[in-house]
Short mmCIF file of the C-alpha atoms (twelve columns), coordinates in Angstrom:
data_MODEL
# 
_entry.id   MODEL 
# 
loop_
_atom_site.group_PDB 
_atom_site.id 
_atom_site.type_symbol 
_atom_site.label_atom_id 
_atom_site.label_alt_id 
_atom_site.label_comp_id 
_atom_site.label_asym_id 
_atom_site.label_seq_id 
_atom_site.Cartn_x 
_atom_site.Cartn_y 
_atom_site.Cartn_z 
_atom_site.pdbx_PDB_model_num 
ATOM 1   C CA . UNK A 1   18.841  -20.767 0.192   1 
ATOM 2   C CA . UNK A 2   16.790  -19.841 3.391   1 
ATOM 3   C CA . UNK A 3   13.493  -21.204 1.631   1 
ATOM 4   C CA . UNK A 4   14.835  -24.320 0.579   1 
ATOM 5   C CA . UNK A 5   15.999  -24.698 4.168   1 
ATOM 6   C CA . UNK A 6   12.612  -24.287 5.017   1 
ATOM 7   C CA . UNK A 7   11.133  -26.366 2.501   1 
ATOM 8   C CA . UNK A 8   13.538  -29.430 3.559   1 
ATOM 9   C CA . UNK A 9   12.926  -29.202 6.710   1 
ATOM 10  C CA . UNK A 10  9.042   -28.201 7.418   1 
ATOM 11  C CA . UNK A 11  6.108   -29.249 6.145   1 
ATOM 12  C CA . UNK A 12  2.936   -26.905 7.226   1 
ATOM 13  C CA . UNK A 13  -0.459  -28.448 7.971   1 
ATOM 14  C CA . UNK A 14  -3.989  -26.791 7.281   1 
ATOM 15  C CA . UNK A 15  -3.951  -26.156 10.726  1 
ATOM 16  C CA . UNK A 16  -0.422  -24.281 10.756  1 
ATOM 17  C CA . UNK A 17  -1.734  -22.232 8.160   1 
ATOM 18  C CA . UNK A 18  -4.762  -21.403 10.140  1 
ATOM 19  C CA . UNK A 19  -2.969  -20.512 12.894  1 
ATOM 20  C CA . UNK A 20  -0.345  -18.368 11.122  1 
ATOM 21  C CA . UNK A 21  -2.812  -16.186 9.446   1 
ATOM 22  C CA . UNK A 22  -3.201  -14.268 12.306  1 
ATOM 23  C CA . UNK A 23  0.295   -12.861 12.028  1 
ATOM 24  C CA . UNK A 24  -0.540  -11.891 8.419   1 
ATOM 25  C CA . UNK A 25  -3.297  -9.030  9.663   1 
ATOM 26  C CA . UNK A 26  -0.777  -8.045  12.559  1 
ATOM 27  C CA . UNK A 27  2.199   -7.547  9.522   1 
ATOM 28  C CA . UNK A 28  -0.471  -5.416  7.840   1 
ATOM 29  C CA . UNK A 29  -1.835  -3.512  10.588  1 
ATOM 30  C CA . UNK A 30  1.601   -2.039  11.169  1 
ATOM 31  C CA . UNK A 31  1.894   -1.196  7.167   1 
ATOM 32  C CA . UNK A 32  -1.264  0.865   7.189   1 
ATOM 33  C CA . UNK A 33  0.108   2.403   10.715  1 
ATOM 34  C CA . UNK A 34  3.510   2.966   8.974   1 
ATOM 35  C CA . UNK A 35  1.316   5.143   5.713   1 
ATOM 36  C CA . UNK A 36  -0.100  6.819   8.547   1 
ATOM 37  C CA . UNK A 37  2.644   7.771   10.837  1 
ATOM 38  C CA . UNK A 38  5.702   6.682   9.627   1 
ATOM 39  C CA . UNK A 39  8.440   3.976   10.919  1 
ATOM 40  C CA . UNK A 40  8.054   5.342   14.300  1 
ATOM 41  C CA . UNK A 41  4.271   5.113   14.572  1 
ATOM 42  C CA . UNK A 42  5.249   1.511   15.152  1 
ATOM 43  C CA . UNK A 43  6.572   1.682   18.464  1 
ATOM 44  C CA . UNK A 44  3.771   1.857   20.293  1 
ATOM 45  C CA . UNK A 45  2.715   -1.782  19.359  1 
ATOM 46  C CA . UNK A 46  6.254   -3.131  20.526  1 
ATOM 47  C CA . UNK A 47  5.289   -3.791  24.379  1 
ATOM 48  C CA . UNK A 48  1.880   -5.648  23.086  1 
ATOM 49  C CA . UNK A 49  3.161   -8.110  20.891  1 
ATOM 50  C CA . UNK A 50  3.655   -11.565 22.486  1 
ATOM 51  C CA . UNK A 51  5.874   -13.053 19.648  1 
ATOM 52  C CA . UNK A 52  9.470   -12.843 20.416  1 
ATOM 53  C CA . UNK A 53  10.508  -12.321 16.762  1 
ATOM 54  C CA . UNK A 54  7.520   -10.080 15.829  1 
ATOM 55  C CA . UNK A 55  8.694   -7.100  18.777  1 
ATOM 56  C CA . UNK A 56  11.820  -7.819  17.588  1 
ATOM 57  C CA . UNK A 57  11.394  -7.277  14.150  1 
ATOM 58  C CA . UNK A 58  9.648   -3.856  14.751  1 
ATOM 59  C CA . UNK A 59  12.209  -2.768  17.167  1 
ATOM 60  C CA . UNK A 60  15.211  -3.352  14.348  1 
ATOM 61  C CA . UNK A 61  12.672  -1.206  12.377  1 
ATOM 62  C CA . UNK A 62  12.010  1.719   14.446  1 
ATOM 63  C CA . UNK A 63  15.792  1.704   15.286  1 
ATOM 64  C CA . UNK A 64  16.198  2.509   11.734  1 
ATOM 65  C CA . UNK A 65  18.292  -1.226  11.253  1 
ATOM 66  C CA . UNK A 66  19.709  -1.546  7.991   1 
ATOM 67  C CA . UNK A 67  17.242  -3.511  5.624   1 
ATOM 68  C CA . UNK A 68  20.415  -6.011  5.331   1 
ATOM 69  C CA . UNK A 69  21.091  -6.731  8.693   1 
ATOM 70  C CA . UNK A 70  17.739  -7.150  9.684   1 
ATOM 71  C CA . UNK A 71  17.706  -10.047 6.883   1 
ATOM 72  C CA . UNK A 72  20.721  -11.745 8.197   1 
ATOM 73  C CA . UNK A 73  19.183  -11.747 11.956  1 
ATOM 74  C CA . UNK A 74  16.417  -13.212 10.887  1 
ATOM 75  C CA . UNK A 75  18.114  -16.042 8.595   1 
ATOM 76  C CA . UNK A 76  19.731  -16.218 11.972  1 
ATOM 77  C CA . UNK A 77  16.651  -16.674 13.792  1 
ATOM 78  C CA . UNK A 78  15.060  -18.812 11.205  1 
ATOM 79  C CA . UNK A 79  18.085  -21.460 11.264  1 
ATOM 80  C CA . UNK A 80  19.843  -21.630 14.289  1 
ATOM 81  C CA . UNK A 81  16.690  -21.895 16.433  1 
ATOM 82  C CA . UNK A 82  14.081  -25.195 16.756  1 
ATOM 83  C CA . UNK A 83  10.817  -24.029 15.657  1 
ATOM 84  C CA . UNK A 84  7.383   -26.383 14.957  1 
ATOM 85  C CA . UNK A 85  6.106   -25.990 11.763  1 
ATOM 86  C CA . UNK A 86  3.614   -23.607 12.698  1 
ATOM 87  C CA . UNK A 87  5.938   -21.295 14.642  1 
ATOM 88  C CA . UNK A 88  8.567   -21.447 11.620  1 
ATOM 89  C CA . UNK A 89  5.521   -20.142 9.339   1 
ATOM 90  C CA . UNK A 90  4.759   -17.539 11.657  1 
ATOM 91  C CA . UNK A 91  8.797   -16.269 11.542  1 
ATOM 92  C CA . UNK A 92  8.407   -16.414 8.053   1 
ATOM 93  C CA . UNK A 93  5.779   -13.725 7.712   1 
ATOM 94  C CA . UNK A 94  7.469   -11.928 10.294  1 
ATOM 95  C CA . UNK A 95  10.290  -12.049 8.196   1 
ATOM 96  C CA . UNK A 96  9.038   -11.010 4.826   1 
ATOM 97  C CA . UNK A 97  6.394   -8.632  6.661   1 
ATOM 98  C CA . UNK A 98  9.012   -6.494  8.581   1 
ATOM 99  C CA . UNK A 99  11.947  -6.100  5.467   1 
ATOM 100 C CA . UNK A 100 8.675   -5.714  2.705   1 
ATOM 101 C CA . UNK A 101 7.585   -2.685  5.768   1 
ATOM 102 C CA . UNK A 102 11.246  -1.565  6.141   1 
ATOM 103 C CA . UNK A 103 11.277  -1.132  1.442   1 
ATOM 104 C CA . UNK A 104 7.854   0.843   2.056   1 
ATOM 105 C CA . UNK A 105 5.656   -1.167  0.183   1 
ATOM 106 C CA . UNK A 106 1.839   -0.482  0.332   1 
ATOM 107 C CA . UNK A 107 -0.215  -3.036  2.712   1 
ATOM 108 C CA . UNK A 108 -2.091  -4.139  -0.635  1 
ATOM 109 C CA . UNK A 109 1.184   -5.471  -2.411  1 
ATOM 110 C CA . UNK A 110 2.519   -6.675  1.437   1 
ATOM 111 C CA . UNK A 111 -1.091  -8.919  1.782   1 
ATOM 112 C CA . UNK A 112 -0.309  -10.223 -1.719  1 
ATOM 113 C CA . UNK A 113 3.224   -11.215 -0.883  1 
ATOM 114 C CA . UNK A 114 1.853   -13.064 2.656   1 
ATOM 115 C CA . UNK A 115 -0.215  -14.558 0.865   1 
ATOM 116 C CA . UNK A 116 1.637   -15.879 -1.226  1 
ATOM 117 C CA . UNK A 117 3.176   -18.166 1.547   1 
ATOM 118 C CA . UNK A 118 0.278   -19.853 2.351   1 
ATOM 119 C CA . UNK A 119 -0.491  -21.699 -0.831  1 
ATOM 120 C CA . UNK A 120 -3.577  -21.555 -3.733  1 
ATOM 121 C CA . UNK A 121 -6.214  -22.742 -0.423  1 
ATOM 122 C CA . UNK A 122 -5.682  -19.922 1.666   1 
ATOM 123 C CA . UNK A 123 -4.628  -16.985 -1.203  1 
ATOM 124 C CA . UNK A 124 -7.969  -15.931 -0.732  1 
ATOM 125 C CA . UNK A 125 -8.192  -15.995 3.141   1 
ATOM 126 C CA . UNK A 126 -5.292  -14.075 4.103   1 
ATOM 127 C CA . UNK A 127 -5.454  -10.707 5.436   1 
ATOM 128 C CA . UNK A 128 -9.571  -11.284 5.356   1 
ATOM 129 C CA . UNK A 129 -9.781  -8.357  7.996   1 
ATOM 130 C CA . UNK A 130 -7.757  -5.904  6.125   1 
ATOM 131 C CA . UNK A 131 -9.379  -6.575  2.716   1 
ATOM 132 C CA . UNK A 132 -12.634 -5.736  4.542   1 
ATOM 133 C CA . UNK A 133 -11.301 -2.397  5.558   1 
ATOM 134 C CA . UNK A 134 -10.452 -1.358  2.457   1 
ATOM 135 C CA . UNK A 135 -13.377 -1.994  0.535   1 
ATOM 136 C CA . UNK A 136 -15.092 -0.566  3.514   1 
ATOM 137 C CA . UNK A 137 -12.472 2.613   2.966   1 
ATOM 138 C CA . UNK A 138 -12.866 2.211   -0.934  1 
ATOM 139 C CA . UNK A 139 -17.080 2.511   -0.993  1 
ATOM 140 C CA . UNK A 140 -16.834 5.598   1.168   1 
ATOM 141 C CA . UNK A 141 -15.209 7.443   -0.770  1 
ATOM 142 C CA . UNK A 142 -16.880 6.829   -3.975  1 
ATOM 143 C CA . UNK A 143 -20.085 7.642   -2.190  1 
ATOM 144 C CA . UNK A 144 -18.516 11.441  -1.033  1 
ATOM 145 C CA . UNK A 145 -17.678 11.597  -5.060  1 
ATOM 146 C CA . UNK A 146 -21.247 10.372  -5.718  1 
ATOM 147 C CA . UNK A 147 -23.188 12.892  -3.207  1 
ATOM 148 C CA . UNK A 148 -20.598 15.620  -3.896  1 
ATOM 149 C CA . UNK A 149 -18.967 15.915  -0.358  1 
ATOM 150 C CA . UNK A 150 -15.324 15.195  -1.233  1 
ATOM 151 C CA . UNK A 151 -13.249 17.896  -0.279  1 
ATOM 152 C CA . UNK A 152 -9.604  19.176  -0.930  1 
ATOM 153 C CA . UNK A 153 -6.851  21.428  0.007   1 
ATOM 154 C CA . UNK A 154 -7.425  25.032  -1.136  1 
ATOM 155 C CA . UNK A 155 -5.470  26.277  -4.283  1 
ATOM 156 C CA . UNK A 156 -5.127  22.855  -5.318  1 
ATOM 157 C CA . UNK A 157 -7.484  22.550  -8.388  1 
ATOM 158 C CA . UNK A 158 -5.225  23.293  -11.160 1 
ATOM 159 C CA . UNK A 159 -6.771  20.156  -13.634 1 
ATOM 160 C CA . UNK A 160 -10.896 20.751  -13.448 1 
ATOM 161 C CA . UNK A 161 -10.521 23.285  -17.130 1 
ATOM 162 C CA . UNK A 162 -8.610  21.565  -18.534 1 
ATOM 163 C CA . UNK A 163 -9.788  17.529  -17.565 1 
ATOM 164 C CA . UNK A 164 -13.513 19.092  -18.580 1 
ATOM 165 C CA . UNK A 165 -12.492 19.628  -22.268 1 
ATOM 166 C CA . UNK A 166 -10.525 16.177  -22.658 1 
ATOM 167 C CA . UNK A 167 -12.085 13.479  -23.978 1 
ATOM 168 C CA . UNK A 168 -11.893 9.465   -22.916 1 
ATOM 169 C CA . UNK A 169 -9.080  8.862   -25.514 1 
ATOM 170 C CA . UNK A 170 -6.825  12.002  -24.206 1 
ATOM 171 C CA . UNK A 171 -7.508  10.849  -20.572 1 
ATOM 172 C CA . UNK A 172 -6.658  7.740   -21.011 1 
ATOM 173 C CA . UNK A 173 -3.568  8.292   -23.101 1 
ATOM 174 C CA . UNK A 174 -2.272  10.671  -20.819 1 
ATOM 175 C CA . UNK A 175 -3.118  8.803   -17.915 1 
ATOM 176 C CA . UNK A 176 0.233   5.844   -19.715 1 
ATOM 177 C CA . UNK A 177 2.376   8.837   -19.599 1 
ATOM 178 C CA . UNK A 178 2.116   9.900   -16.053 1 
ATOM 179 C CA . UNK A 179 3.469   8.944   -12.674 1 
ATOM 180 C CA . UNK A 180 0.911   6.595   -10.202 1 
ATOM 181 C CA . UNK A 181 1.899   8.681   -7.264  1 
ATOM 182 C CA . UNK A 182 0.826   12.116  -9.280  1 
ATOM 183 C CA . UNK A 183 -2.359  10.779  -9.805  1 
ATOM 184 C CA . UNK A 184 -3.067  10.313  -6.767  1 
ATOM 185 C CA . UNK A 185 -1.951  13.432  -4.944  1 
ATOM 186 C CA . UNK A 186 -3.742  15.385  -8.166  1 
ATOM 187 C CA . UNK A 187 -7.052  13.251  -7.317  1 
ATOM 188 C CA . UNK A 188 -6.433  13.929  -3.351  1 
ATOM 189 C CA . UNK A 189 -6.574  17.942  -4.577  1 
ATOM 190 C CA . UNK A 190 -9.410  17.982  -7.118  1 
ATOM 191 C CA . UNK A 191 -13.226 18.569  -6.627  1 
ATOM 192 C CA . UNK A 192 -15.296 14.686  -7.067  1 
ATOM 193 C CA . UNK A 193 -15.850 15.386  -10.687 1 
ATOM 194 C CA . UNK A 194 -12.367 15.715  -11.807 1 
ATOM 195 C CA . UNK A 195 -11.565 12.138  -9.309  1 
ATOM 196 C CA . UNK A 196 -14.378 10.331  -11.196 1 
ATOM 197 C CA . UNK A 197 -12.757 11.735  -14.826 1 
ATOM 198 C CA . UNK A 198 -9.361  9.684   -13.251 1 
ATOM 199 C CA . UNK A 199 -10.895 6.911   -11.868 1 
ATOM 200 C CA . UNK A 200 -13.228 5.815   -14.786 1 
ATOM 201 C CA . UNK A 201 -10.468 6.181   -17.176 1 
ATOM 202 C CA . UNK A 202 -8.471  3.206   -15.383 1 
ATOM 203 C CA . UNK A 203 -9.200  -0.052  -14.867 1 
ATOM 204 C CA . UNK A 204 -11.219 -0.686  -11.358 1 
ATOM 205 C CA . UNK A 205 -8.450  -2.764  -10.106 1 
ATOM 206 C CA . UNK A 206 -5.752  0.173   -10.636 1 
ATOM 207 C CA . UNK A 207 -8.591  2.742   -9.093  1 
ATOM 208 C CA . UNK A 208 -9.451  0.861   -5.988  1 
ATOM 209 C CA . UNK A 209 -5.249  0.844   -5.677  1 
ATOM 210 C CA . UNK A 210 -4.741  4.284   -5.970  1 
ATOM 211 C CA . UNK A 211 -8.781  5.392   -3.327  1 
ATOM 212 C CA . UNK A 212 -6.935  2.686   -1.154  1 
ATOM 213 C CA . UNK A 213 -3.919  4.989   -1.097  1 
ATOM 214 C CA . UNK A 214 -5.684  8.395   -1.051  1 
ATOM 215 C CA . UNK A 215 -7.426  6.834   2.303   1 
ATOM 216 C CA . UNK A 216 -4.668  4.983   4.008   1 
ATOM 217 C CA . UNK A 217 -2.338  8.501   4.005   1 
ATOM 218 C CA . UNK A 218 -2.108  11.171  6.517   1 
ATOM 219 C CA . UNK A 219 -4.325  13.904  4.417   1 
ATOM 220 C CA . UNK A 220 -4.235  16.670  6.769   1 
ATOM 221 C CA . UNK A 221 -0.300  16.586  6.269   1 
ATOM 222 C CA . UNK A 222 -0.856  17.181  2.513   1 
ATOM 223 C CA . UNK A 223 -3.963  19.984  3.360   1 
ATOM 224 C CA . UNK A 224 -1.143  21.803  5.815   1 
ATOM 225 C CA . UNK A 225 1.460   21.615  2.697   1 
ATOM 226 C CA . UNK A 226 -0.144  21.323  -0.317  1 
ATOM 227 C CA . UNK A 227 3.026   22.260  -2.558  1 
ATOM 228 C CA . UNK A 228 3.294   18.381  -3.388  1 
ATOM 229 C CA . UNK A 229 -0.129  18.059  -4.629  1 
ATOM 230 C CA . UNK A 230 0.302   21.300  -6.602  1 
ATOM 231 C CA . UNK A 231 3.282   20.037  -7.882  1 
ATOM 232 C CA . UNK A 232 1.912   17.018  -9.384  1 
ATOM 233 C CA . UNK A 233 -0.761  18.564  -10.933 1 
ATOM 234 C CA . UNK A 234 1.532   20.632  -12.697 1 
ATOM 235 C CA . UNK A 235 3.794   17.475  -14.206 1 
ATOM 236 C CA . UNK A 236 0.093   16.453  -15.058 1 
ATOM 237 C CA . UNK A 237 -0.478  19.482  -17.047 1 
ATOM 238 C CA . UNK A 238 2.685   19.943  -18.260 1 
ATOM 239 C CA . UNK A 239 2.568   16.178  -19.757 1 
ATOM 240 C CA . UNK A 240 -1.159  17.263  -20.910 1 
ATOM 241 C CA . UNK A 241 0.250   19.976  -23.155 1 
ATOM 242 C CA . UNK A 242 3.272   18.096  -24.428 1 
ATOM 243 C CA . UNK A 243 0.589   15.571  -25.771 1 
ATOM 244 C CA . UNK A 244 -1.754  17.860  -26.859 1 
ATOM 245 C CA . UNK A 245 1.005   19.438  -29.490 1 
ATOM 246 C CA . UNK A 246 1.638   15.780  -30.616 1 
ATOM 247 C CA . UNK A 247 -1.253  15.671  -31.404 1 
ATOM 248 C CA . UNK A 248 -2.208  18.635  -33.088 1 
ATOM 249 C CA . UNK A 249 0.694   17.828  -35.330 1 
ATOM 250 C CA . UNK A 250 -0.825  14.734  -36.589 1 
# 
């Protein structure tokens, strides 16, 4: 209903698109600062944001506003107010940004979604900046597994015997069976040589997801309570074995 309120009423230029994409890297700036720091990492921004709706948005947030009420402000906002085209694009990101923040989705999936507003033209050109950043974030960490400087919480490398012995098929098999969030707290507490065993036994797209991750998190929280990593490795393991008497059966 809201979109094809929208859609009867507005019709965005090149230019509005332009224009608007700004808001797209602001919406994703706060989703890497909310991996980072959580909701109220966001609050900080609130006094430097000129858009009305935008330091609105991220106050509903960091008041801990009900994902459903939020939406019904902005429909709110959205119809009841005049906007020109571009400044009724601009709401709109605000408005999928925030509730897409507020469901904790990762800035990759939020820049996809964003983007998806702006038509097959721009796909490509929104959230430029942040796209840079992570493939800046992405190459340096495959150059600490490459020189042999990646580091990792002490007592966390439960998988290095075990990962050494499998072979490609077991990897890879095991790799369908297991959580996406386990493998990437049990790459966040192995040595480089048991990351590169994980990451060249998915495809590159679903490995630059998951080094995106591992660098856009607050690691020193994990290092200072390593009992989730340690847990995941387990479920790893214990997954491992189940497989591994499958198999032997056949």
């Amino acid at each position: 209903m809201l979109y094809t309120y929208v859609k009867q009423n507005y019709n965005f230029t090149d230019e509005d698109k332009k224009a608007a994409l700004k808001m797209v890297d602001k919406i994703i700036e706060m989703a890497e600062t909310t991996r980072q720091q959580g909701i109220l990492g966001l609050e900080r921004f609130i006094p430097t944001f000129e858009n009305i709706y935008l330091r609105k948005g991220t106050e509903l947030l960091v008041d801990g506003v009900h994902e459903k009420d939020i939406e019904e402000i902005f429909t709110n906002y959205i119809i009841f107010n005049n906007h020109t085209s571009k400044e009724m694009l601009e709401l709109l990101v605000i408005n999928e940004g925030i509730l897409l923040i507020h469901r904790g989705f990762n800035p990759n999936f939020i820049c996809e979604r964003l983007a998806s507003l702006f038509g097959k033209n721009f796909i490509e050109e929104a959230g430029n900046d942040y796209k840079k950043r992570v493939a800046d974030r992405i190459n340096v960490f495959y150059q600490t597994l490459k020189d042999g400087t990646k580091d990792y919480p002490k007592g966390t490398n439960l998988l290095e015997d075990k990962f050494k012995k499998c072979d490609a098929f077991g990897i890879q098999a095991l790799m369908r069976e297991i959580n996406p969030g386990d493998v990437m707290f049990a790459i966040l507490g192995s040595p480089g040589e048991v990351a590169e065993i994980f990451l060249k036994n998915m495809s590159k797209h679903n490995a630059d997801q998951i080094v995106d991750s591992l660098t856009n998190i607050n690691k020193q929280f994990f290092y200072d309570n390593p009992g989730t990593i340690i847990e995941a490795q387990n479920r790893i393991l214990d997954k491992l074995a189940e497989l591994e008497e499958k198999w032997s059966k056949k």
